[in-house]
C-alpha positions in Angstrom: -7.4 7.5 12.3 -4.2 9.7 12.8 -2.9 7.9 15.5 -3.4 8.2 19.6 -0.8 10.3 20.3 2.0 12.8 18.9 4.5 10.2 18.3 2.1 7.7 16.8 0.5 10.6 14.8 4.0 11.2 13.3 4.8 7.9 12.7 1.5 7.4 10.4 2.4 10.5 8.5 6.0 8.6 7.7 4.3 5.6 6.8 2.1 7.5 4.2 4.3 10.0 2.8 7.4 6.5 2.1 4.0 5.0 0.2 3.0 8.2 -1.7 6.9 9.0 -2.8 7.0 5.6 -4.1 3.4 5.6 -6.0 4.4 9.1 -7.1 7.3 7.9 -8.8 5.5 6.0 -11.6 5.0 8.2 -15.0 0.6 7.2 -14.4 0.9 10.0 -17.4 3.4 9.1 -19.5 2.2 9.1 -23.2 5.0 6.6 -24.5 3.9 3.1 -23.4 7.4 1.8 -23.8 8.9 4.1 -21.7 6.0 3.9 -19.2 6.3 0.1 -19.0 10.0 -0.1 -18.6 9.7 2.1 -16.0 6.8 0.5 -14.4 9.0 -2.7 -14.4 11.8 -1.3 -13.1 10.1 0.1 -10.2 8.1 -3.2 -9.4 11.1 -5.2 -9.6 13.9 -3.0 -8.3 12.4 -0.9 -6.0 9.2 -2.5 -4.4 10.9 -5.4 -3.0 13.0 -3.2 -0.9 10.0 -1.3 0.4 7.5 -4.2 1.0 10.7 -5.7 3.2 11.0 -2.6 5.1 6.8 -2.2 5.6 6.9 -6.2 6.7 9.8 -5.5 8.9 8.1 -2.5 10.6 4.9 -4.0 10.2 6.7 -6.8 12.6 3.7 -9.0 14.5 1.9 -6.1 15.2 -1.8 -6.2 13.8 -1.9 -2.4 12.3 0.9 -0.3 11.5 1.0 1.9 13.8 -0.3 1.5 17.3 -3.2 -0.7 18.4 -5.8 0.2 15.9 -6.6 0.8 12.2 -5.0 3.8 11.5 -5.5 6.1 7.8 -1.8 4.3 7.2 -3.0 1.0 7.0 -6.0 2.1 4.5 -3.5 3.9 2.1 -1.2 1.1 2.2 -4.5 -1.0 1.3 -5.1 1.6 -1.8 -1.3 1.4 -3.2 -1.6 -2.2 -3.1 -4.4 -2.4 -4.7 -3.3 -0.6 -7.3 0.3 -2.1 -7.8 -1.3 -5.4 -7.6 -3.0 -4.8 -10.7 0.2 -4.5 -11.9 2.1 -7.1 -10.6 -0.3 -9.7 -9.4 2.6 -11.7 -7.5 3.9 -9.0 -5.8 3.1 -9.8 -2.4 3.5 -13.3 -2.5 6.4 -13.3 0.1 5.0 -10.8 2.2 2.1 -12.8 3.8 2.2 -10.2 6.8 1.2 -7.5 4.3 -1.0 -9.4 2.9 -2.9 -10.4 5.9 -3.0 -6.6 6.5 -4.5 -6.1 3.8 -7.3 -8.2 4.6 -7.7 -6.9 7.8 -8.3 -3.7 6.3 -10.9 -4.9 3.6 -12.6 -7.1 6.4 -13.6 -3.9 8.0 -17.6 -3.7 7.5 -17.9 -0.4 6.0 -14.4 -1.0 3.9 -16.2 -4.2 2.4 -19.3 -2.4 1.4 -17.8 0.3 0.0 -15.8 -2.2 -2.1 -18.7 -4.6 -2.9 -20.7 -1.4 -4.3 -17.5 1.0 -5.5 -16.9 1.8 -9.6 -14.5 -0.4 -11.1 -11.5 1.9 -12.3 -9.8 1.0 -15.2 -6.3 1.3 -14.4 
């Protein structure tokens, strides 16, 4: 799940940590809802585009992110796109190779379950 081999290993941990600064950069605490949804707007319309392009640009015609297989890099960019997507339902619409990631990951048997069965979290 960490990758095959040093270089691939590294290359997840890149992948994740770009996703996590961006998700980390929303105020998800912030008591003032107009501050939090300026912000929130401002990140999803400044910001994301410029990181989906660069994902869908590394993601290239490769089937996973890294490597040949489903790596823990392709399942947290299925989480942080869940959770923006709630968000900003259209998003994604002009990245169709992220999106068909995305389904990749969800088609996994044990991903669907979970999903089919999970707690709904209100966001």
């Amino acid at each position: 799940m960490a990758g095959k081999t040093a270089i691939e290993q590294c290359q997840v941990d890149a992948i994740v940590d770009t996703l996590n600064d961006f998700m980390s950069s929303f105020p998800w605490t912030e008591k003032n809802q107009e501050v939090k949804s300026h912000v929130f707007n401002e990140l999803l319309t400044r910001e994301a585009p410029h990181l989906l392009q660069d994902l869908e640009t590394y993601l290239g015609d490769k089937e996973w992110l890294i490597g040949n297989s489903v790596t823990w890099a392709d399942f947290y960019w299925d989480i942080c796109s869940t959770t923006l997507l709630v968000f900003k339902p259209d998003l994604l619409d002009s990245h169709l190779r992220l999106v068909t990631l995305r389904k990749k990951v969800q088609a996994i048997p044990r991903i669907a379950a979970w999903v089919q069965r999970r707690p709904q979290t209100k966001l």
